[in-house]
C-alpha positions in Angstrom: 0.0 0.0 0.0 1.1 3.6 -0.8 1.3 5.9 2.0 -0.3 9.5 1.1 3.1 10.9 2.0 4.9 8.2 -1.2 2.5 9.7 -3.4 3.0 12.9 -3.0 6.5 12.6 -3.4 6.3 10.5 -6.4 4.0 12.8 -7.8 6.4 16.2 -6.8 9.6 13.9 -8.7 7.4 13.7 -11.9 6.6 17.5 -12.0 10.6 18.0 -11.3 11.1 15.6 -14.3 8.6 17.1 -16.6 10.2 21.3 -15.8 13.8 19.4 -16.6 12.4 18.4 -20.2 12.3 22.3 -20.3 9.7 24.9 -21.6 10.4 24.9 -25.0 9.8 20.9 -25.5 6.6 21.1 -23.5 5.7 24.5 -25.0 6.1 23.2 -28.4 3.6 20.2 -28.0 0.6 22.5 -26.5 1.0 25.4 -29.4 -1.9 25.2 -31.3 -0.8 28.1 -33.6 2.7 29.6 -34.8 4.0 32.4 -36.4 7.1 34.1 -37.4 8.0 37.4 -39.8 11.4 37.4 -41.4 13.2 40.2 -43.7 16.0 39.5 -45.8 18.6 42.0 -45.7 19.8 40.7 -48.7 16.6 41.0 -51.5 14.3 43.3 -49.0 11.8 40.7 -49.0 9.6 40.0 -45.9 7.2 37.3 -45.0 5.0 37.2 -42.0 3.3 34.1 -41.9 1.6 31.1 -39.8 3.7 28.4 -40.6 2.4 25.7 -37.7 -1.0 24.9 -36.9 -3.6 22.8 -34.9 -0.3 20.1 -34.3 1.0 20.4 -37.9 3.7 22.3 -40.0 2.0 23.8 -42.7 3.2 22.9 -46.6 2.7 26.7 -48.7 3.9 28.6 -45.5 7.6 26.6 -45.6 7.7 26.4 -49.3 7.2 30.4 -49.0 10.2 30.3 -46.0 12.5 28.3 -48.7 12.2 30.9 -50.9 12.5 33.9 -48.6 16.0 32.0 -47.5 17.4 31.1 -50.7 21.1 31.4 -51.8 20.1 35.0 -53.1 23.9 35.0 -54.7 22.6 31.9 -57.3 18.8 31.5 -56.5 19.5 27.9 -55.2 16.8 26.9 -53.0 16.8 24.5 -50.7 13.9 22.9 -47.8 14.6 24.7 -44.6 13.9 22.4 -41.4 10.7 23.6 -39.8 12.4 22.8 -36.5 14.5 25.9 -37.5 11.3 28.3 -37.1 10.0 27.0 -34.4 13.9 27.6 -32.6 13.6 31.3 -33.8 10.2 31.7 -32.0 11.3 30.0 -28.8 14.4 32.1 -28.7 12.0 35.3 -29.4 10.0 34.3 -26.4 12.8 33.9 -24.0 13.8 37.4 -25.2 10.1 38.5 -24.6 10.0 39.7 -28.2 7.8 39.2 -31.1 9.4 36.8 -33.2 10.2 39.1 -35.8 14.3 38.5 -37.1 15.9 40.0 -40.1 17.9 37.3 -41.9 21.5 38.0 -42.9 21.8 33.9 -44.3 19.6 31.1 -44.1 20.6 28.5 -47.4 24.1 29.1 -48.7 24.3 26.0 -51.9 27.7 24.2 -51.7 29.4 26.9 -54.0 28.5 29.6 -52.6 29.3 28.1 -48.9 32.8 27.2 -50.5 33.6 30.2 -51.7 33.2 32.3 -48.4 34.8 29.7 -46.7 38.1 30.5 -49.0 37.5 33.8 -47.9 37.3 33.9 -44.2 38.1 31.2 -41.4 34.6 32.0 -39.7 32.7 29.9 -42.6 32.4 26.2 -41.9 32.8 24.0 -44.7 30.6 21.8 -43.7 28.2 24.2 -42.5 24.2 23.4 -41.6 23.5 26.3 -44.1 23.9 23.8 -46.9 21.2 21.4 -45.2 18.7 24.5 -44.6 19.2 24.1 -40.9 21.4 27.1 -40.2 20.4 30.8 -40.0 22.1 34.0 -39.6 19.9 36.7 -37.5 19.7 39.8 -35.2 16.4 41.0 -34.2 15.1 44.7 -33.9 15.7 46.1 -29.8 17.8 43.1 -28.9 21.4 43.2 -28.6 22.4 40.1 -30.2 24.8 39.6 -27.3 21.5 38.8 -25.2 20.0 37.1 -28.2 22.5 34.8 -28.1 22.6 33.9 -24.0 18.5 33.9 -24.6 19.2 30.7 -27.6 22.4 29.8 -25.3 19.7 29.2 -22.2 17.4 26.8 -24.1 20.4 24.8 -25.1 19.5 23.2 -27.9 21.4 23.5 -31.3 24.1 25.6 -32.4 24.4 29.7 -31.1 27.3 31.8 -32.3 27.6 35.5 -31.4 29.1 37.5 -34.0 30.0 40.2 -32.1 31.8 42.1 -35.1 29.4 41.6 -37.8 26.7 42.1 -35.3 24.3 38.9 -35.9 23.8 35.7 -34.0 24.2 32.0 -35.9 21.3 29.6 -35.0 21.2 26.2 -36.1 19.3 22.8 -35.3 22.5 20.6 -34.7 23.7 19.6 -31.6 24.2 22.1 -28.8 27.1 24.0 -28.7 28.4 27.4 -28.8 31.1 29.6 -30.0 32.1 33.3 -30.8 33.5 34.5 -34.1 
């Protein structure tokens, strides 16, 4: 027989369990509805759309994402990971902000990735930009410093601070961090 006092302990050890699975994993399973408005500094185009809804990514909203985040040096598209988006809005929440990022690189094709990685150290060559699960972003009213420790807190995929160029890398690979 369980005593009342075994219960509530057991029952105080799940709720511990379930906050150490974190906001953003039980966040992301109640969200009915989510949205996200992206500029490209690049072309100057913008897209503010719903791309997640009633438990489901939605297909025209992330086809319109793709191309919004194309190679714009070559065109190339390539299928962005939805998990992407729905990093860039949990980062925006822990921030408190609207997420609303302007986009300095999403997809980079392999030429174009090999070319700026000729040019400066900073480029990976085997970055997640070629898989479309990389972005480049700073967002309007928040330094990207704290942009950065906001994505560094969820610790979940990749977060570089670019302190220089003035943009934060996010990507959906494993966590780690670094400063270029």
């Amino acid at each position: 027989m369980i005593s009342r006092r075994r219960m509530v302990m057991a029952t105080g050890a799940l709720a511990g369990t379930a906050a150490l699975w974190g906001r953003s994993s039980m966040a992301a399973a109640d969200v009915q509805s989510r949205r996200i408005d992206l500029v490209n500094l690049h072309t100057g185009e913008r897209l503010e759309i719903e791309y997640f809804r009633d438990g489901a990514y939605l297909t025209e909203p992330l086809a319109a994402v793709d191309v919004l985040l194309r190679d714009f040096r070559n065109e190339q598209r390539h299928a962005m990971d939805p998990k992407l988006m729905d990093y860039l809005v949990d980062v925006a929440a822990q921030v408190g902000a609207p997420p609303a990022y302007s986009v300095i690189s999403g997809y980079r094709s392999p030429e174009t990735n090999e070319r700026l990685h000729e040019r400066s150290s900073g480029v990976s060559q085997h970055s997640l930009h070629m898989q479309g699960r990389a972005i480049d972003v700073r967002m309007a009213g928040v330094s990207c410093a704290d942009l950065a420790a906001r994505a560094q807190d969820l610790k979940r995929g990749g977060v570089g601070y670019y302190r220089e160029s003035n943009f934060v890398h996010l990507d959906t690979g494993a966590f780690r961090t670094w400063r270029g």
